[in-house]
N, C-alpha and C positions, 0 to 999 in steps of 0.2 A: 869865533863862533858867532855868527847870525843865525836869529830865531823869529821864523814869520809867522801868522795865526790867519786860516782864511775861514773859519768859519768851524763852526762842528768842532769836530776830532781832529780836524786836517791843521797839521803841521809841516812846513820847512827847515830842516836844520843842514845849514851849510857850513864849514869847515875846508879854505883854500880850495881844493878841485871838486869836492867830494859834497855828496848833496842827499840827504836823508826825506823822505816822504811819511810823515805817519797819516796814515785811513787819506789818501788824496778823495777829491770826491768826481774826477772825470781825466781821462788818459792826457790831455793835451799839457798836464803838468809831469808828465811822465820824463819829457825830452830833455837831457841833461843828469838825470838822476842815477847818482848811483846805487839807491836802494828803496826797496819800497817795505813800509812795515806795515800790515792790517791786522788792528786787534780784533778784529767779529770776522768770523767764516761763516759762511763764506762770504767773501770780500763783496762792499758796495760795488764795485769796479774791477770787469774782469782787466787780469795780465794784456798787456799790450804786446802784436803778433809781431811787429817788426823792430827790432833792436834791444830787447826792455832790459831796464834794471833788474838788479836781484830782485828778486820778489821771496819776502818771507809773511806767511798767514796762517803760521801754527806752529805750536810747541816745539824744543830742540835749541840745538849751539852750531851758530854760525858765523863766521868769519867771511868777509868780501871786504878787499884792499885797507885793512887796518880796523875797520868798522866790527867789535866784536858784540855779537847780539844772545842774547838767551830767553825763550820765552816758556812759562808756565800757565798751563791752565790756570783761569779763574774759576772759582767754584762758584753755584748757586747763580745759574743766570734766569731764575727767577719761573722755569717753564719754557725759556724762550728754547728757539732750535735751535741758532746759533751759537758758535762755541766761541767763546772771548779768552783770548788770551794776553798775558803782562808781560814786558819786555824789561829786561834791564842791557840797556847799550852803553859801552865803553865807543867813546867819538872822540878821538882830536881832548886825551886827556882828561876827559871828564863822564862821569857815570852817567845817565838818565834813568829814570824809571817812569814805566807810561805804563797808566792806567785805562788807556780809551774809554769802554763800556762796562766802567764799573758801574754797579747798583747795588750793591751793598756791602758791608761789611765783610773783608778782607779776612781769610784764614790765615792760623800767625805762619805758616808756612810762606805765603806769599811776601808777610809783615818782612820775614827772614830776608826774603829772596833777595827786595828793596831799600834793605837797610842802610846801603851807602850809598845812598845814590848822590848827587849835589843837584842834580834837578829833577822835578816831580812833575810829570804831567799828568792831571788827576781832574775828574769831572768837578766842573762848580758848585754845585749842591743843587741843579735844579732837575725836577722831572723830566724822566724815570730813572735819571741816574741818582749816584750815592747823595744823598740829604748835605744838608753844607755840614751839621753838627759832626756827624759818624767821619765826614771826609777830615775834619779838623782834627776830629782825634787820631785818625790813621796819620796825618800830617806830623803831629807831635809826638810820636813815638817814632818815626822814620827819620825826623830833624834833618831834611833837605836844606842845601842853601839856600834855593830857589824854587817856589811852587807857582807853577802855571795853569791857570785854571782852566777849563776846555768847559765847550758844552756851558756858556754861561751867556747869555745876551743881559742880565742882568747882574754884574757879578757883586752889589753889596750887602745882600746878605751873608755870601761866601768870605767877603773882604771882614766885614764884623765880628764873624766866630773866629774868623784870626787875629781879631784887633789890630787890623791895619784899613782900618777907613778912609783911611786918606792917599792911601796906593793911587797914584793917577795912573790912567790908562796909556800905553806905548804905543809906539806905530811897530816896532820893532823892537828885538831883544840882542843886542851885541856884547859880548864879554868873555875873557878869555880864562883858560884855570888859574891865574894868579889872583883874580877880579872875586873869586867866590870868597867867605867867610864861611867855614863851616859852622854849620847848623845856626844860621841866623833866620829861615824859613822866611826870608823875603818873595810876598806875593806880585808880581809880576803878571799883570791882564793886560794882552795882547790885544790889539782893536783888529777890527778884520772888515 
């Protein structure tokens, strides 16, 4: 499992042939992909007209080549129009749970949803998204192996309410399911 961070919400998660897109932010990373995930609809970036990956951008259970996805409304998007939804993806042995555009406090519904995940990707604590403190405590009740923080050009305040200050920065994230420790909630900041 390789894990790339380019910025925003936009993640690469690859797995041998198989190639996962969360929120891409332009089509040209489209080529190769076998699936594309957007948490806010309607999507920054429309679906691509010749060839494209799955594309999922709303709630429901779906499967493409092993890749099993589930996504629930997030509640309270604050007034916005957009609708944001949470993914929990089963990849090549190991859960994810992605939080894209959270901003705020999670209902224990979703808490449920996410409960096993062994990785988190979940906003850094910086505006408009969820504060670092509320994202911490959603962190510790969910006890991920691995929390990946999005949405963060700053991530040490985020890193502090975890009490991991000394988290150095990755260029990349590689590791396979025998690599996790459950619920050791090692944070892991992607450089982009």
């Amino acid at each position: 499992m390789i894990i790339n961070h380019y910025g925003g919400d936009y993640f690469k998660i690859q797995a041998g042939d198989l190639t996962v897109l969360i929120d891409p932010e332009n089509q040209r990373s489209y080529k190769g992909a076998t699936l594309v995930l957007n948490t806010v609809r309607p999507a920054l970036t429309e679906a691509p007209v010749e060839t494209p990956p799955f594309w999922i951008d709303h709630q429901g259970e779906y499967e493409v080549r092993g890749i099993r996805v589930e996504g629930e409304k997030l509640d309270g998007s604050g007034g916005e129009e957009k609708e944001k939804t949470a993914y929990r993806m089963d990849f090549d042995e190991i859960r994810f749970g992605i939080l894209g555009h959270l901003t705020q406090d999670t209902d224990p519904k979703i808490q449920e949803f996410l409960k096993d995940c062994d990785v988190l990707i979940i906003p850094g604590g910086e505006k408009p998204f969820i504060g670092a403190a509320a994202a911490a405590k959603l962190i510790r009740q969910l006890e991920p192996s691995i929390i990946i923080p999005s949405f963060s050009k700053n991530p040490k305040p985020f890193l502090k309410e975890m009490g991991q200050e000394k988290a150095a920065p990755e260029e990349k994230l590689v590791f396979k399911k025998k690599d996790l420790t459950p619920k050791t909630m090692a944070v892991k900041c992607l450089t982009f």
